[in-house]
Structures are given as C-alpha cells and as structure tokens.
C-alpha positions in Angstrom: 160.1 -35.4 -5.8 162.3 -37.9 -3.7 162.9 -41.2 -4.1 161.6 -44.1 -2.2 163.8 -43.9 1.0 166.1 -47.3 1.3 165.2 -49.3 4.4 167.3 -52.3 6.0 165.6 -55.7 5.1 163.7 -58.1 7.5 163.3 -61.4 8.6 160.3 -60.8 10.3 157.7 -63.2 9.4 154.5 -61.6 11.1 151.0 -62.4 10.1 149.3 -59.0 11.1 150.0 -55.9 9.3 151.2 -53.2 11.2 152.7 -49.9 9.9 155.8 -49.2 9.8 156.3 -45.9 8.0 154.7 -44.1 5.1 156.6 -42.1 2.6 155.3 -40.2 -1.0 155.3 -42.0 -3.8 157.9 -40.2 -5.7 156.2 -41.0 -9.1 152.5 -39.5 -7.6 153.3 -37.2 -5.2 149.4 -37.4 -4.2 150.1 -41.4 -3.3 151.2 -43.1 -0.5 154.0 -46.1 -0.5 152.7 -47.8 2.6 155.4 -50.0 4.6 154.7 -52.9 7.1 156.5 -55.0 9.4 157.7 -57.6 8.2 156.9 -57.0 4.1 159.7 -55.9 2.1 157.6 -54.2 -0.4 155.3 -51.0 0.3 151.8 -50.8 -0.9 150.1 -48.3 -2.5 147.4 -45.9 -1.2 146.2 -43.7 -4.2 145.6 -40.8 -1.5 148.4 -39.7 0.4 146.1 -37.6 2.6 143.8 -40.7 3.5 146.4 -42.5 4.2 147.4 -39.7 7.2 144.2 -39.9 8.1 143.8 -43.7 8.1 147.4 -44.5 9.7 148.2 -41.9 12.3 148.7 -40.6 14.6 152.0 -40.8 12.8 155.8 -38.6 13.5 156.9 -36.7 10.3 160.8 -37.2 10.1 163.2 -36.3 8.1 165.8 -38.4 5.9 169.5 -38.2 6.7 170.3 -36.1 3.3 167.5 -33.6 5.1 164.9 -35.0 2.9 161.7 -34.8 4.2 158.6 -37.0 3.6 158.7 -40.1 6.4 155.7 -40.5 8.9 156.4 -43.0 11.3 154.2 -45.0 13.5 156.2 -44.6 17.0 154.3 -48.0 18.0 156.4 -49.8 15.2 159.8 -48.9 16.9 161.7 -51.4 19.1 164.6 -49.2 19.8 166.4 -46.5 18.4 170.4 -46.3 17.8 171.8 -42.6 18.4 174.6 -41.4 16.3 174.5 -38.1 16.7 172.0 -36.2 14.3 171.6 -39.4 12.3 169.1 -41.7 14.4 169.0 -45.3 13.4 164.9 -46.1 13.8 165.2 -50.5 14.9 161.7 -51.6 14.2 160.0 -55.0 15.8 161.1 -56.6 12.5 164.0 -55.8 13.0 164.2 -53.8 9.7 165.5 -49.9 10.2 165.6 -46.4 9.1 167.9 -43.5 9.2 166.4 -40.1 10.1 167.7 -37.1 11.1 166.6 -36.2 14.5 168.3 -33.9 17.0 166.3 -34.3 20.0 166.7 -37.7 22.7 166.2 -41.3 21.2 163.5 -41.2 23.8 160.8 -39.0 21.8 161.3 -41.8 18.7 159.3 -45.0 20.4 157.1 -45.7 23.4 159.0 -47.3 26.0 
C-alpha cells in the first residue's frame, strides 16, 4: 500500500475543523488518515468507507508519482498553482498538495 502522501506545513491557526484531504492509511488499508486545516497531524477513522461517506462529497486525485488514494474536499482549496500535469493544490491554511491533474486549475476549487 502507499505511504502517507507528504504535505507542505501550515501556519494556520483555525479553531474549526475543516477537511482538507483524506488518504488510506498505508498500515490499514481499511482506515482513513483524516487531514484538517490547520493540524499538521491526520487523524484516524478506523473505516475508510465511513469516512467517504461522512466527509464528501470529496475529488479522488492522484499523487504526482501516479499514486492514487487522495480525496479532496474542493471547499478546502484557496487556489491552485498549474505546472503542467503536476498541480500544486494551495489550501486556506496555506498548507499544499501536489496532484497530478491534466484538466484546468479551474475544476480543483470553487471560485
């Protein structure tokens, strides 16, 4: 299974929890590793399914070494930087992620 994807750190010092991304836990693939703005560390869901179900809607991406395993909440993106395939994912923490994504920055965040 895949490792934990690295993410940028934050500064963010929010007091309500709002997702950021989810990814499998790559020691129970069944678990979730729950991110948040503005917390460096994930928690842990126990299902990874319930976790869909709690969290989304939610936009499966796919990791720059074509990886998959991300869902992103779109509502957690500020902005997204293109490079090409590679999208850098800016989040309103001002942590990010690196995806790979070949369609326009636009489909990545609401506006």
């Amino acid at each position: 299974m895949c490792d934990v994807p690295h993410i940028e750190p934050s500064s963010y010092q929010g007091t309500r929890k709002t997702l950021r991304f989810l990814a499998r836990d790559a020691r129970n693939p069944g678990a979730a590793l729950v991110y948040w703005l503005g917390v460096r560390e994930p928690s842990l869901e126990s299902s990874f399914f319930h976790a869909m179900q709690k969290y989304g809607p939610l936009m499966q991406l796919v990791l720059p070494d074509e990886r998959p395993g991300v869902f992103v909440k779109r509502d957690a993106v500020q902005k997204v930087q293109d490079s090409g395939v590679v999208k850098r994912l800016v989040f309103k923490d001002e942590s990010s992620l690196d995806v790979r994504y070949d369609g326009p920055c636009r489909d990545l965040f609401n506006e």
